[in-house]
C-alpha positions as CSV (number, residue, x, y, z in Angstrom):
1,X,26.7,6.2,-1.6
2,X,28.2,2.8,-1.8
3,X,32.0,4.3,-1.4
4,X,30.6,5.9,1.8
5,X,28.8,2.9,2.9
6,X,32.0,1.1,2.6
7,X,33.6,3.9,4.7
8,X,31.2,3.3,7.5
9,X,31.8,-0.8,7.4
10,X,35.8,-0.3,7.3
11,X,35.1,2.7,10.5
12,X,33.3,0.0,12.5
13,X,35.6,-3.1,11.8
14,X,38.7,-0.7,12.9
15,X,36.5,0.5,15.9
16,X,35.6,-3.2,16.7
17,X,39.2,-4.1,16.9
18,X,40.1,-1.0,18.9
19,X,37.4,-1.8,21.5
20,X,38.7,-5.3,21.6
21,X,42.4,-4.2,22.4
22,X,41.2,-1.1,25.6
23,X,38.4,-3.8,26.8
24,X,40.7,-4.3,29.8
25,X,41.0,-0.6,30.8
26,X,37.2,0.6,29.3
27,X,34.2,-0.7,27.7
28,X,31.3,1.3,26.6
29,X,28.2,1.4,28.4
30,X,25.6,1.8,25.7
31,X,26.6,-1.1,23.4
32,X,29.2,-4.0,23.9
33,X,31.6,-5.1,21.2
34,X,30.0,-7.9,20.4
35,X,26.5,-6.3,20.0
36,X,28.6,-3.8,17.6
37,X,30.0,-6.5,15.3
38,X,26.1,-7.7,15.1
39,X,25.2,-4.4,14.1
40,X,28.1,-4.8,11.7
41,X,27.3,-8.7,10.6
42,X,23.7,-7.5,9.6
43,X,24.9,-5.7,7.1
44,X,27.9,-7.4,5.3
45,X,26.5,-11.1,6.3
46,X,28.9,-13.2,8.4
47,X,29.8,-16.5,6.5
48,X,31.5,-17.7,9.5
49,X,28.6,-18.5,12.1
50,X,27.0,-21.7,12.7
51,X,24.7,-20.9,10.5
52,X,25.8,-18.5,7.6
53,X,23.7,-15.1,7.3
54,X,22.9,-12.8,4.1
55,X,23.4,-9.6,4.9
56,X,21.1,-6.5,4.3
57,X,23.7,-5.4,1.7
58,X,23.3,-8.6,-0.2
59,X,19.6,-8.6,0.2
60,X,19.4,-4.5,-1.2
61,X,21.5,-6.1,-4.3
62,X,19.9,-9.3,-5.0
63,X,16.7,-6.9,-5.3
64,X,19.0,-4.6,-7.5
65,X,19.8,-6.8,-9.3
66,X,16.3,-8.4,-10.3
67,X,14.6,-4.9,-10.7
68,X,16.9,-4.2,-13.6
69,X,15.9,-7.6,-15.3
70,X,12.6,-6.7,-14.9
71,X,13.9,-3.7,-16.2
72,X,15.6,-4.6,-18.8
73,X,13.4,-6.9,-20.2
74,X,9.9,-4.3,-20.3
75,X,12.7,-1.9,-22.1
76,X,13.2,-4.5,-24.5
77,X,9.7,-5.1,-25.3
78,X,9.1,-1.3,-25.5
79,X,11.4,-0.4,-27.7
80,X,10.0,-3.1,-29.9
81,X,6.4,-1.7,-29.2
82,X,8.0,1.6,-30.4
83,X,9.6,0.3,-33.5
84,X,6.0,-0.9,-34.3
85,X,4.7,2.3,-33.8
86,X,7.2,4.0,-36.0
87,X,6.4,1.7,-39.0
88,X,2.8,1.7,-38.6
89,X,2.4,5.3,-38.4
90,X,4.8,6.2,-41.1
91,X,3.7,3.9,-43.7
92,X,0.1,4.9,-42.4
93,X,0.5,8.5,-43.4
94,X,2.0,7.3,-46.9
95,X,-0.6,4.7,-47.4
96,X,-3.4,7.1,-46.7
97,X,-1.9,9.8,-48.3
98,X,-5.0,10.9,-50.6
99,X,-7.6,10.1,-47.9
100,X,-8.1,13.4,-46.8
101,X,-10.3,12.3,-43.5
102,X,-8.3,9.5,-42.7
103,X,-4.9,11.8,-43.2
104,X,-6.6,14.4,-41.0
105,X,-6.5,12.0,-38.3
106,X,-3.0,10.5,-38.9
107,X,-1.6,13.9,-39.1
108,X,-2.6,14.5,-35.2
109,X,-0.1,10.7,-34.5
110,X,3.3,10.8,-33.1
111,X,6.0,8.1,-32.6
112,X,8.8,10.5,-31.4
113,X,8.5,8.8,-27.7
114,X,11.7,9.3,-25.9
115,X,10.3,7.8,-22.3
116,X,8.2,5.1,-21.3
117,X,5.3,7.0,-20.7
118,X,5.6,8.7,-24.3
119,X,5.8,5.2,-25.8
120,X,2.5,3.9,-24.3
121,X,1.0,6.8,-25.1
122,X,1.7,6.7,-28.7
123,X,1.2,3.3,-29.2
124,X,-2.0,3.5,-27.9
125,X,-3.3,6.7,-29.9
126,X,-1.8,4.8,-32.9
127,X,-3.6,1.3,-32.1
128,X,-7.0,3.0,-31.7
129,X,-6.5,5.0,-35.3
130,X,-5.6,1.6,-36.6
131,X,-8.6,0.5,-35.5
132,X,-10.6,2.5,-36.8
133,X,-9.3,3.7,-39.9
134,X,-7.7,0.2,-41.1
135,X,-7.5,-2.2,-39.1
136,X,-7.1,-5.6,-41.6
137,X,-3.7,-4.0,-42.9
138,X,-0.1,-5.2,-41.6
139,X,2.1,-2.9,-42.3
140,X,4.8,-5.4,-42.0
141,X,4.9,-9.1,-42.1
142,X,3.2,-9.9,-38.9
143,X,2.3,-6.9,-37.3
144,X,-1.2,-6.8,-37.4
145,X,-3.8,-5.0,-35.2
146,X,-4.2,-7.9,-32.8
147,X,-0.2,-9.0,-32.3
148,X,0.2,-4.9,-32.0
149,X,-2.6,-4.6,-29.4
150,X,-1.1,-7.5,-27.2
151,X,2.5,-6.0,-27.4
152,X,1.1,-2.7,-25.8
153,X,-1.1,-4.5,-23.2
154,X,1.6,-6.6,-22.1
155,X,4.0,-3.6,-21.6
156,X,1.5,-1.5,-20.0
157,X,-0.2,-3.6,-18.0
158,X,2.3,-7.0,-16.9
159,X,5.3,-5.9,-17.7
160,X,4.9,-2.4,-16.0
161,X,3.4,-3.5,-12.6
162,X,5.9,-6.4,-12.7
163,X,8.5,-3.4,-12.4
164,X,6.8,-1.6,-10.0
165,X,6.7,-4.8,-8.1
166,X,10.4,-5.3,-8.1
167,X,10.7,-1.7,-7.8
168,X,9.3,-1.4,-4.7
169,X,10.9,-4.6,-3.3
170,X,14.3,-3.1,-4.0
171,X,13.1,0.5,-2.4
172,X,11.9,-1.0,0.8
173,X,15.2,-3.3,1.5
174,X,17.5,-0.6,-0.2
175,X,15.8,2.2,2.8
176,X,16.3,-0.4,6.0
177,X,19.9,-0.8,4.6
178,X,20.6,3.2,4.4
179,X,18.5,3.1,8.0
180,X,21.0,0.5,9.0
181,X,23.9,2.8,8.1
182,X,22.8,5.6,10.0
183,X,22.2,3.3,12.7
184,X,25.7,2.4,12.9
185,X,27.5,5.6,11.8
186,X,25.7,7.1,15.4
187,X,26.8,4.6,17.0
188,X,30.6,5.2,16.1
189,X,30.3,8.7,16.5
190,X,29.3,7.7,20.1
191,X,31.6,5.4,20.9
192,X,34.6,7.8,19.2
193,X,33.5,10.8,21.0
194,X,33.3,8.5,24.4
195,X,36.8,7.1,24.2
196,X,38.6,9.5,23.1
197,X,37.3,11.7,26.1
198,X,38.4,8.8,28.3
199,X,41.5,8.4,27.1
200,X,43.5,11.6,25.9
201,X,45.9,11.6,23.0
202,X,49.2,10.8,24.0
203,X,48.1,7.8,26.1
204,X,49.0,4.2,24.6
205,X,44.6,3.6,24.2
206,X,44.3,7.1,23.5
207,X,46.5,7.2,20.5
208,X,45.5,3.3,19.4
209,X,41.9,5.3,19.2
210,X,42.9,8.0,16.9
211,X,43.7,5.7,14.5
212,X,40.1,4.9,13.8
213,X,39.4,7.4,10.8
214,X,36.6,9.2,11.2
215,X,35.6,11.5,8.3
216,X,35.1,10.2,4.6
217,X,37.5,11.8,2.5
218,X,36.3,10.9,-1.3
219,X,38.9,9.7,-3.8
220,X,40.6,12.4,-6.1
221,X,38.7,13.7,-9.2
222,X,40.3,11.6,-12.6
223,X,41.9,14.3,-14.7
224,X,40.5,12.6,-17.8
225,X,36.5,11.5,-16.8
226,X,36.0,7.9,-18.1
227,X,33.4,8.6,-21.4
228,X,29.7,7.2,-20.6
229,X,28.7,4.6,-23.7
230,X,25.1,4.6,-23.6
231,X,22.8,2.0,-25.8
232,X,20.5,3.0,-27.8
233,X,17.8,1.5,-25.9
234,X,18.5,3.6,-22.9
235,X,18.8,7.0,-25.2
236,X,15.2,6.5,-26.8
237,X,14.0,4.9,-23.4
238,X,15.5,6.8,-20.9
């Protein structure tokens, strides 16, 4: 999408000029060149006015940019949550071992979460059994009942609206950017179709207008795909 978005910005800077040169013989009637590079300079930002302006595209990104903090950092605290889970269940199993009623109910736990959802829902099957079966043993320095409990809380109640939050910041900027694209892609079909009908090929303003490109053509396929290194909190949290 972005390579396509800076298609459409490149389109509309080259159209702008073109208009510019034929204003003399033709101007459009449904926008004027300057109500075009508007249309342009709310989306890339113009650092030259009076006044300089961000541009939706810089707006869309700085949201980007802090969804995937928030991101980042609920990922973090989940795959820690999960490592929890792992060890508590685990050495659960072993410690309870000859318990047949309290096995009977361990046997039923899993800690095999490969998505967010799966994680909360493990820790929190594991942190009622704890509960219930034991819940004065650590089974690791510092990982009691309470510090375990908080973890989940945190991750599935603060940290997961606070990506929601940013989420949905992101999604509502990121949608009047794309509605900002389409906005001014019509309007270059417009004006391309308009000229060129004015002026046929072969004419000095005719040919100048040809040399706007009009279709996207995407960059070759590599022969040799870059490989994709993924972390190994993104494989268990996917």
């Amino acid at each position: 999408m972005g390579e396509i978005n800076d298609f459409i910005k490149e389109r509309a800077a080259r159209t702008i000029g073109v208009a510019r040169q034929i204003a003399i013989q033709w101007t459009w009637h449904r926008q004027t060149i300057e109500e075009l590079q508007e249309a342009l300079n709310d989306i890339t930002g113009d650092n030259n006015a009076g006044q300089p302006m961000i541009g939706q595209e810089e707006i869309a990104l700085q949201l980007e940019q802090a969804m995937l903090a928030v991101s980042g950092a609920w990922d973090t605290q989940l795959y820690d949550l999960h490592r929890r889970t792992v060890h508590g269940v685990t050495m659960a199993k072993t410690r309870h071992r000859n318990h047949v009623a309290n096995l009977a109910i361990l046997s039923e736990l899993t800690a095999r979460g490969t998505s967010r959802a799966e994680t909360l829902a493990e820790a929190l099957a594991w942190e009622v059994t704890w509960a219930k079966i034991d819940p004065e043993w650590c089974p690791l320095t510092g990982n009691t009942l309470a510090a375990f409990r908080a973890l989940r809380k945190q991750c599935a109640e603060e940290l997961q609206q606070a990506y929601r939050d940013a989420r949905s910041d992101y999604s509502l900027e990121a949608e009047k950017l794309s509605t900002m694209m389409t906005d001014l892609k019509q309007s270059l079909d417009a004006w391309y179709a308009e000229a060129s009908a004015v002026f046929p090929a072969g004419t000095p303003q005719g040919d100048l207008i040809r040399t706007v490109p009009t279709t996207y053509r995407p960059p070759a396929a590599r022969l040799f795909p870059v490989p994709v290194t993924y972390s190994v909190l993104s494989a268990q949290l996917a």
